[in-house]
C-alpha positions as CSV (number, residue, x, y, z in Angstrom):
1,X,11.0,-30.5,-4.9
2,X,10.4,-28.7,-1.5
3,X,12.4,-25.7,-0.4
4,X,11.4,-22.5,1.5
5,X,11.9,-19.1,0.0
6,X,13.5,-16.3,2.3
7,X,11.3,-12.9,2.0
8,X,12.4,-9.6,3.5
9,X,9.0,-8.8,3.6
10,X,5.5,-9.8,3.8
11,X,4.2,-12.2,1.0
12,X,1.0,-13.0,3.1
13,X,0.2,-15.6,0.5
14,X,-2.5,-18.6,1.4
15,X,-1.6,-22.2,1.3
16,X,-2.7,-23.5,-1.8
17,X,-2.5,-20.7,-3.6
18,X,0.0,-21.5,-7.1
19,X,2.8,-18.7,-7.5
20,X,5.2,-17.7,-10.3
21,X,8.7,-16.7,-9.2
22,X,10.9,-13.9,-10.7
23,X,14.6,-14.3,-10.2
24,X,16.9,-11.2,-10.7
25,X,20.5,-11.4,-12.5
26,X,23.4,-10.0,-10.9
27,X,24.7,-7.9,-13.5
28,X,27.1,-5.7,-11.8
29,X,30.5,-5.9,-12.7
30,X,32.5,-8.6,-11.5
31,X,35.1,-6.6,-9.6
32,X,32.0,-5.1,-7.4
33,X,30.5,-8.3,-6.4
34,X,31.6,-8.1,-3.1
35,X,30.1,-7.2,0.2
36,X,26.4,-7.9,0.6
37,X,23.9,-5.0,-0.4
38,X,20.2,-5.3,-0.2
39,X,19.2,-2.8,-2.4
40,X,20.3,-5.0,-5.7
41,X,17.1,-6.1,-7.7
42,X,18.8,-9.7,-7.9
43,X,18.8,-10.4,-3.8
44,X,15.3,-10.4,-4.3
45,X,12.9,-12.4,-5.9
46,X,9.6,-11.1,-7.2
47,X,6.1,-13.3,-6.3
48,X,3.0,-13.5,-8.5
49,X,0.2,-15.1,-6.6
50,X,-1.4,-16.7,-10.0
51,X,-4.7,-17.2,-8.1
52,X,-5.7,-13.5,-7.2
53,X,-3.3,-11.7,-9.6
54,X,-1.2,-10.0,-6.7
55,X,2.5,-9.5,-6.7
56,X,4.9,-9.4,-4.2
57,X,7.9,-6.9,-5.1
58,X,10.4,-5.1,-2.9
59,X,11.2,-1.3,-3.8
60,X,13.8,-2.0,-5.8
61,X,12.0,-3.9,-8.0
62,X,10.0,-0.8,-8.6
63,X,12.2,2.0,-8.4
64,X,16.0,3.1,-8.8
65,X,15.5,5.7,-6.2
66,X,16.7,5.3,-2.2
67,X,13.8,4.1,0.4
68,X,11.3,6.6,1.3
69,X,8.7,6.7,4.3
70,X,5.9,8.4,2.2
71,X,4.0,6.6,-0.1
72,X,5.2,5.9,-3.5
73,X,3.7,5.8,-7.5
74,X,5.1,2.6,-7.7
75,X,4.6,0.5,-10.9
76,X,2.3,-2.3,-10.6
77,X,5.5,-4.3,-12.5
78,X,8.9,-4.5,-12.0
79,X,11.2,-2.0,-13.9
80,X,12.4,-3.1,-17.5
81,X,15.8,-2.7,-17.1
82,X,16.1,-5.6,-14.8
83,X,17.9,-8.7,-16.6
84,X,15.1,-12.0,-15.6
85,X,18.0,-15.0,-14.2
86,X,14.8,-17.6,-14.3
87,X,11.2,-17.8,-13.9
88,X,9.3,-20.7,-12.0
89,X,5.9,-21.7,-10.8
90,X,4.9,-23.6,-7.6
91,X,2.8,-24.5,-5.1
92,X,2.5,-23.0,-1.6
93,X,2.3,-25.4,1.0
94,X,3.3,-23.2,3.9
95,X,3.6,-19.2,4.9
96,X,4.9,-18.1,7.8
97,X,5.1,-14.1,8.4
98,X,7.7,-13.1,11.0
99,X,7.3,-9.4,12.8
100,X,10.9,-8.3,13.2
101,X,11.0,-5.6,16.0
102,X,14.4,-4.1,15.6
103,X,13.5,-2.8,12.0
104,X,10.0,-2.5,12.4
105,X,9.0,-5.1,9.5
106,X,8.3,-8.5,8.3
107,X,9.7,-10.9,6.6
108,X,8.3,-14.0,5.0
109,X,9.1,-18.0,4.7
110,X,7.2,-19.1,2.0
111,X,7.2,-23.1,2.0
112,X,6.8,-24.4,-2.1
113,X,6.8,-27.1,-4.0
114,X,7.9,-26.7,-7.8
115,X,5.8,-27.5,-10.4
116,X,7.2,-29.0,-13.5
């Protein structure tokens, strides 16, 4: 199966290449599930590029703190308090990386095919 998965940042990851995907639960309470706040862990999955060992997080993966400019201690793994909704491998079979000049970013379409 063929789908394209939505990055809100740059996952520069070559075609080819296999990756495991990391998909967040959305714990919060369900009286708070309203709205639509990036900084949840579960809006956001996390990308292991099996074939060179990198992965792809977002801060909140890594941290419980707010954004910061300077450069961070991050955790070369996602925090343990995060509640894993599914893990999956695949294929990529197309990357595009997308500047985005109002917020001075990228953001990634990641084209993959699931492996079984």
């Amino acid at each position: 199966m063929s789908f394209i998965l939505p990055l809100n940042h740059a996952v520069p990851i070559p075609v080819g290449h296999t990756v495991e995907v990391t998909e967040y639960a959305d714990t919060r309470p369900e009286k708070k599930r309203k709205g639509w706040d990036l900084s949840e862990a579960f809006r956001h999955p996390v990308v292991l590029d099996l074939d060179t060992g990198i992965r792809y997080m977002n801060h909140v993966h890594a941290s419980r703190a707010g954004n910061s400019f300077a450069a961070n201690p991050y955790p070369l793994t996602p925090r343990a308090d995060l509640v894993v909704s599914r893990v999956y491998r695949a294929r990529v079979t197309a990357c595009t990386i997308v500047a985005v000049e109002g917020l001075d970013t990228q953001h990634t379409a990641l084209a993959l095919e699931r492996l079984e």
